[in-house]
C-alpha positions as CSV (number, residue, x, y, z in Angstrom):
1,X,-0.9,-8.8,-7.6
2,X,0.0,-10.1,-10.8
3,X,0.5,-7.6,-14.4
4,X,3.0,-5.4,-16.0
5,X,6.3,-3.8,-14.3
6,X,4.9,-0.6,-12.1
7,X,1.7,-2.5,-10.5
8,X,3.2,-2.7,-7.6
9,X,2.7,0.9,-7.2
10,X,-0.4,1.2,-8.3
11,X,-1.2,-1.5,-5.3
12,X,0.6,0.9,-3.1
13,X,-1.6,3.5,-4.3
14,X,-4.9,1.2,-3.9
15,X,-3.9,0.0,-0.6
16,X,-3.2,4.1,0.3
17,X,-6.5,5.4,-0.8
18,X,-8.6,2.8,1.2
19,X,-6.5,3.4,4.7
20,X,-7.0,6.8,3.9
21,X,-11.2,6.4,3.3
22,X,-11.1,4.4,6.8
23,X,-9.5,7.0,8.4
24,X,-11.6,10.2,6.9
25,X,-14.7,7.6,8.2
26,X,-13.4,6.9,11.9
27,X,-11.9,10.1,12.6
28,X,-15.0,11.1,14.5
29,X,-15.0,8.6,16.4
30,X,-10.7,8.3,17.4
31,X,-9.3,11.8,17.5
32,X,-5.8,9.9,18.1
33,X,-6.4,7.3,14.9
34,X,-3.0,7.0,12.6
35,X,-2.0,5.5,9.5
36,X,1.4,3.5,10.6
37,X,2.8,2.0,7.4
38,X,2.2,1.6,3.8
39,X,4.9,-0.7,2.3
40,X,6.1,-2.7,0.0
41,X,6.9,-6.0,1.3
42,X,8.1,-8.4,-1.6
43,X,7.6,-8.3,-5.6
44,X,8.4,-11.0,-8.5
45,X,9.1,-10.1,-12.6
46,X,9.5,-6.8,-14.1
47,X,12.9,-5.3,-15.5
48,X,14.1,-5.4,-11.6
49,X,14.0,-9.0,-10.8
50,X,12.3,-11.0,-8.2
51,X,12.4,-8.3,-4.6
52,X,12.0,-9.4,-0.9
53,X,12.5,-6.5,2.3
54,X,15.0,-7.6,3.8
């Protein structure tokens, strides 16, 4: 994702919201279904600098 400093979060937020959908659709079927992890995994520009988990 390529823009302004703070996108990354709204990815975050983007990517959140659609596990979230899945989930409230396949609950029915998979009482046991989870949302493991949401995260950020590397990020370039902004007032930050370039980013990589290490």
């Amino acid at each position: 994702v390529l823009g302004p400093t703070g996108v990354e979060m709204e990815a975050m937020v983007g990517a959140s919201l659609a596990a979230l959908t899945l989930y409230d659709m396949t609950k029915g079927v998979d009482k046991g279904i989870s949302i493991e992890s949401i995260e950020l995994l590397e990020k370039s520009g902004g007032k930050s600098g370039d980013w990589v988990r290490p």
